[in-house]
N, CA, C and O atoms as CSV, one atom per row, in Angstrom:
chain,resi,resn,atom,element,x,y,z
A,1,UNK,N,N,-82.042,-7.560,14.972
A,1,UNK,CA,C,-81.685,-8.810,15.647
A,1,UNK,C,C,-80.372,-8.668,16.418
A,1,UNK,O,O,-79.467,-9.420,16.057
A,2,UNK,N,N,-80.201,-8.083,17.115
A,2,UNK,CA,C,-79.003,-7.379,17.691
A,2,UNK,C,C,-77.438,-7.701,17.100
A,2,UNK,O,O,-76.355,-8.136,17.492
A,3,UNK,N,N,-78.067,-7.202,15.938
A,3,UNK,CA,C,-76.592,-7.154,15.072
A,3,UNK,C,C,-75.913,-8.588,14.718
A,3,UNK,O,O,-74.811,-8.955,14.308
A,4,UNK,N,N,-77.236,-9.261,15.118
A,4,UNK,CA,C,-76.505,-11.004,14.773
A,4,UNK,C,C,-76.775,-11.487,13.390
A,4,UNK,O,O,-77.841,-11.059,12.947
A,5,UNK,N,N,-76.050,-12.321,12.526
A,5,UNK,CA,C,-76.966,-13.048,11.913
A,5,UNK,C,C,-77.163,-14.129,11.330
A,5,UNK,O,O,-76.320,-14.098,10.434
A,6,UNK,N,N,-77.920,-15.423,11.199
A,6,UNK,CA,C,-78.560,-16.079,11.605
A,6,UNK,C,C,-77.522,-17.470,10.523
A,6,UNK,O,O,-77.397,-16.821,9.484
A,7,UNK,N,N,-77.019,-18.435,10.321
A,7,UNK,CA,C,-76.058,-19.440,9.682
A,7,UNK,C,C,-76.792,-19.710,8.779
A,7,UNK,O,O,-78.021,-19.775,8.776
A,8,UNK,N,N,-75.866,-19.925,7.752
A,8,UNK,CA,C,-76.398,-20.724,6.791
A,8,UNK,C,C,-77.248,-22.441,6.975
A,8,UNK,O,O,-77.115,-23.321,7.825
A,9,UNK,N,N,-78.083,-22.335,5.785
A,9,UNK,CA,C,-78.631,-23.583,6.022
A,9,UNK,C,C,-77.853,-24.646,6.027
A,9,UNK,O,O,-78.354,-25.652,6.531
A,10,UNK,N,N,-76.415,-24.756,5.479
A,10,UNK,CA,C,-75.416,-26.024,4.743
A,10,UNK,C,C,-74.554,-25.649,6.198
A,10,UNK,O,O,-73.836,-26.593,6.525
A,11,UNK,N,N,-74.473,-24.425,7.170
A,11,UNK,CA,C,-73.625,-24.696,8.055
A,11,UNK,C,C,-73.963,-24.918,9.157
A,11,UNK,O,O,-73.082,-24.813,10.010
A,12,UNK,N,N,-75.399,-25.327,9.621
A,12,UNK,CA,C,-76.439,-25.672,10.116
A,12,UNK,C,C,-75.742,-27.236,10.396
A,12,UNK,O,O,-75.040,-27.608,9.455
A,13,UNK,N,N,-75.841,-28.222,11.585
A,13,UNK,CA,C,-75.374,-29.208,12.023
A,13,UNK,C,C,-76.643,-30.089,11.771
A,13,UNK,O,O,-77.697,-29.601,12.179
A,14,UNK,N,N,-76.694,-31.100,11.267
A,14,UNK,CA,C,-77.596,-32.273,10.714
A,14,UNK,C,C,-79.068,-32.534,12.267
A,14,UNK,O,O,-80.241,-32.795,11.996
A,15,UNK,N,N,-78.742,-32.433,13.164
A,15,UNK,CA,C,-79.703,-32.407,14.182
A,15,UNK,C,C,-80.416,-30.962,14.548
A,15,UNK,O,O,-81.568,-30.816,14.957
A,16,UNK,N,N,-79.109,-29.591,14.211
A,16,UNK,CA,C,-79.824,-28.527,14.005
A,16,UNK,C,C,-81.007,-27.974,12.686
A,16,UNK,O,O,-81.734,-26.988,12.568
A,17,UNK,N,N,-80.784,-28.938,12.016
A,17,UNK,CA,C,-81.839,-29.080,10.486
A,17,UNK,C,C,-82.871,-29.110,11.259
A,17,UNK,O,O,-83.712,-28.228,11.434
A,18,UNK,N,N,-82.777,-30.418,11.844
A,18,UNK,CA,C,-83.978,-31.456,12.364
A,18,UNK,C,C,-84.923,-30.321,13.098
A,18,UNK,O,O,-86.074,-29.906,12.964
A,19,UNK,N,N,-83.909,-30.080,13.862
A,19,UNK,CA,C,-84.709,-28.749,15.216
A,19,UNK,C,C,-85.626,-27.788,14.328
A,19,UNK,O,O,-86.642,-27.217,14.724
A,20,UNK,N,N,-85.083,-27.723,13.077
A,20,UNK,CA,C,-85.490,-26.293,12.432
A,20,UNK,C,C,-86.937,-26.824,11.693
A,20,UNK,O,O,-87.978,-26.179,11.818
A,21,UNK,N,N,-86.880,-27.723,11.133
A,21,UNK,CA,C,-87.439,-28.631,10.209
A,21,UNK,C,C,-88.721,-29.335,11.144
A,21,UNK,O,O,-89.662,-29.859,10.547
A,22,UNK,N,N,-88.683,-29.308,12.488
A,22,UNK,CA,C,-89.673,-30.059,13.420
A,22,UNK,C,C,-90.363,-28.507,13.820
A,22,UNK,O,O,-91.594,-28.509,13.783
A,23,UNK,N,N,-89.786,-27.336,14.154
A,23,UNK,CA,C,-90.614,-26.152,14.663
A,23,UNK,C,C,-91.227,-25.690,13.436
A,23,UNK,O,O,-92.443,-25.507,13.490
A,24,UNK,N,N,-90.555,-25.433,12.191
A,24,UNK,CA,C,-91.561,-25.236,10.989
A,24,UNK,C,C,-92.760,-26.411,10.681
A,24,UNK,O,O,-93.818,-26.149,10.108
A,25,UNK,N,N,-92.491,-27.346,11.028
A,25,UNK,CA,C,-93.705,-28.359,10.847
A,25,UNK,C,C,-94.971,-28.134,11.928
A,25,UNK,O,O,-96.130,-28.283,11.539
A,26,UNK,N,N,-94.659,-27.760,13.328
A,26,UNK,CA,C,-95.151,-27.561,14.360
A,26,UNK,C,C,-96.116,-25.968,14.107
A,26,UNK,O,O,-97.271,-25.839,14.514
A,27,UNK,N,N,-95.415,-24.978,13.434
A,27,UNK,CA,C,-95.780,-23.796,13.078
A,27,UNK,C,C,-97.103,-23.940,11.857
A,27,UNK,O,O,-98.019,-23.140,11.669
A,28,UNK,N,N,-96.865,-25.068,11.234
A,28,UNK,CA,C,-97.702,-25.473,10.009
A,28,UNK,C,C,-98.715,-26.107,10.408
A,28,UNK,O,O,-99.763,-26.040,9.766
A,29,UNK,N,N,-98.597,-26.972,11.735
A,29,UNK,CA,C,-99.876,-27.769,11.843
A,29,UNK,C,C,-100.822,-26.822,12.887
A,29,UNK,O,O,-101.977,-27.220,13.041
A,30,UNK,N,N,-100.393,-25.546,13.645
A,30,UNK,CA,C,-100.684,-24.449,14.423
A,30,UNK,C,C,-101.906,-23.715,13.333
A,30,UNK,O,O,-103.067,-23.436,13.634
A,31,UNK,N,N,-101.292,-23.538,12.142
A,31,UNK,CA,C,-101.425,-22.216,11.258
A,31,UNK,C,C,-102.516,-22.919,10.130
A,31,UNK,O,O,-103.627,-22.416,9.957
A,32,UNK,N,N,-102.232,-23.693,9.658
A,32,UNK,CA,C,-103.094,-24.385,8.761
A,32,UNK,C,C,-104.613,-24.884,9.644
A,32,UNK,O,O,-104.574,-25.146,10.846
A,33,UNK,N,N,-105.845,-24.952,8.863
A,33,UNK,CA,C,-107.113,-25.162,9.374
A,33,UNK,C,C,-106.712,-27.066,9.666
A,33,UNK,O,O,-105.926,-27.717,8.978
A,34,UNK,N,N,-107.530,-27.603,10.879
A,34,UNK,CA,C,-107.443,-28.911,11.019
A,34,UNK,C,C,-108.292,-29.618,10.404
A,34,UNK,O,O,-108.329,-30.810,10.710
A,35,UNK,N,N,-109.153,-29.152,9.440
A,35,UNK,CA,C,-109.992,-29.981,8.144
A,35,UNK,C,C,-109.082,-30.007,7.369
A,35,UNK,O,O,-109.567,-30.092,6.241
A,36,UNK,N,N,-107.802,-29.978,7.326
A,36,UNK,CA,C,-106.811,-29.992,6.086
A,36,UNK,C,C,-106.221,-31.168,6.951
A,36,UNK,O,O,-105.636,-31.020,8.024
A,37,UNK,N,N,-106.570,-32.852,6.044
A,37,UNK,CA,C,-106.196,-34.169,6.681
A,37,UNK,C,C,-105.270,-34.197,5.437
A,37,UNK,O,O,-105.853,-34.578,4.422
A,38,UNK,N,N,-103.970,-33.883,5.282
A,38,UNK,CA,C,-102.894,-34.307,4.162
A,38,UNK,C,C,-103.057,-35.799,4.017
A,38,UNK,O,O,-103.043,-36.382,2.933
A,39,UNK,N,N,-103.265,-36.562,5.587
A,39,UNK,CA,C,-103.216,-38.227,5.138
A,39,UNK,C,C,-103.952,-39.074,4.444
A,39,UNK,O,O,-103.506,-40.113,3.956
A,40,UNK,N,N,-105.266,-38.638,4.344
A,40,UNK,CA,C,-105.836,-39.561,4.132
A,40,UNK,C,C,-106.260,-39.001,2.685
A,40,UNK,O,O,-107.403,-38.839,2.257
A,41,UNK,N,N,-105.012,-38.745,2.033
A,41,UNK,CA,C,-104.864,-38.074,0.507
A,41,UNK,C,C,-103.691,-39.100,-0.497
A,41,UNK,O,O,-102.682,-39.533,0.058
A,42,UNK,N,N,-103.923,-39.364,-1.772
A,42,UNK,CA,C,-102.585,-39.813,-2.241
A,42,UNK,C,C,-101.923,-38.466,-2.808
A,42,UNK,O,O,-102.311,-37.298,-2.816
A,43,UNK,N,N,-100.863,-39.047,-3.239
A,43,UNK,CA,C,-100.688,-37.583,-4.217
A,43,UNK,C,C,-101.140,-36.879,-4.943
A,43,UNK,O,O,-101.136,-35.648,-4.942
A,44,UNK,N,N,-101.956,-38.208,-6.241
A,44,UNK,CA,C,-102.307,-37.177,-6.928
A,44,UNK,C,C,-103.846,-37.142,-6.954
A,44,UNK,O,O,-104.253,-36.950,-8.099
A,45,UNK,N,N,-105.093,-37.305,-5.786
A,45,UNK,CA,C,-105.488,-36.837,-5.320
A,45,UNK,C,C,-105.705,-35.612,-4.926
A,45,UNK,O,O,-106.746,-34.960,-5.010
A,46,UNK,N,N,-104.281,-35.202,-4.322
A,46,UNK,CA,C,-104.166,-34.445,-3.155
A,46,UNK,C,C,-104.421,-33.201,-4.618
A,46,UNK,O,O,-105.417,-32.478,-4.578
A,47,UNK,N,N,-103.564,-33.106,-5.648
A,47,UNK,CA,C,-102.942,-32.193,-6.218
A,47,UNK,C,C,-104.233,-31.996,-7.412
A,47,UNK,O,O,-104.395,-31.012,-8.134
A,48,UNK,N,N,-104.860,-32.930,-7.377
A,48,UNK,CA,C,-106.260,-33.109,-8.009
A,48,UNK,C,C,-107.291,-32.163,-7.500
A,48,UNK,O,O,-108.033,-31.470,-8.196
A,49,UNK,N,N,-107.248,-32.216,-6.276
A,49,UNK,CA,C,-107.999,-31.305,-5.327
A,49,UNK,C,C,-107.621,-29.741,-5.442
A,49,UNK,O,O,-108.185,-28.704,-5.790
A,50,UNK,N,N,-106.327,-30.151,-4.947
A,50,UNK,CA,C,-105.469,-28.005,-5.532
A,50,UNK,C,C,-105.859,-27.620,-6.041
A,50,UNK,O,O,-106.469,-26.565,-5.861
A,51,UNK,N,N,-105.676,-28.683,-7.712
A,51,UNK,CA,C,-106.008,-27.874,-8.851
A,51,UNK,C,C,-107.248,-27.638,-9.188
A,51,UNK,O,O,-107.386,-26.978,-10.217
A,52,UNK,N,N,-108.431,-28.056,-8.504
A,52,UNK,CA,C,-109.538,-27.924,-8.598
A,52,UNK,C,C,-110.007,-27.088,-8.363
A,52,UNK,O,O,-110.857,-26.682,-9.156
A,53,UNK,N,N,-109.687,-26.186,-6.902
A,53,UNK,CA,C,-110.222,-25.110,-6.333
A,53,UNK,C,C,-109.777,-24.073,-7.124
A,53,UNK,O,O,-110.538,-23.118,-7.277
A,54,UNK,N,N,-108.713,-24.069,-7.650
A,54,UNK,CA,C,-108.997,-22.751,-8.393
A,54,UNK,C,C,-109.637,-22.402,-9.811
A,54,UNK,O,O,-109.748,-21.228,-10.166
């Protein structure tokens, strides 16, 4: 990485979170299949389901 490297998360500026925190979400909804509807799940539903598949 040309000898750079990269700030801590705590020295990271509260809107630079955001930035970081919106492209990992963006990367997740890319990467994950779109039959995976998180919403129309409650929690423990959701975790009902997890634990099911395996």
């Amino acid at each position: 990485m040309n000898g750079r490297t990269l700030p801590s998360w705590d020295a990271l500026t509260h809107v630079k979170r955001i930035g970081w925190e919106a492209a990992a979400q963006a990367v997740a909804m890319a990467v994950l299949p779109s039959s995976l509807d998180l919403t129309s799940h409650d929690d423990e539903e959701l975790e009902t389901d997890i634990l099911s598949e395996n």
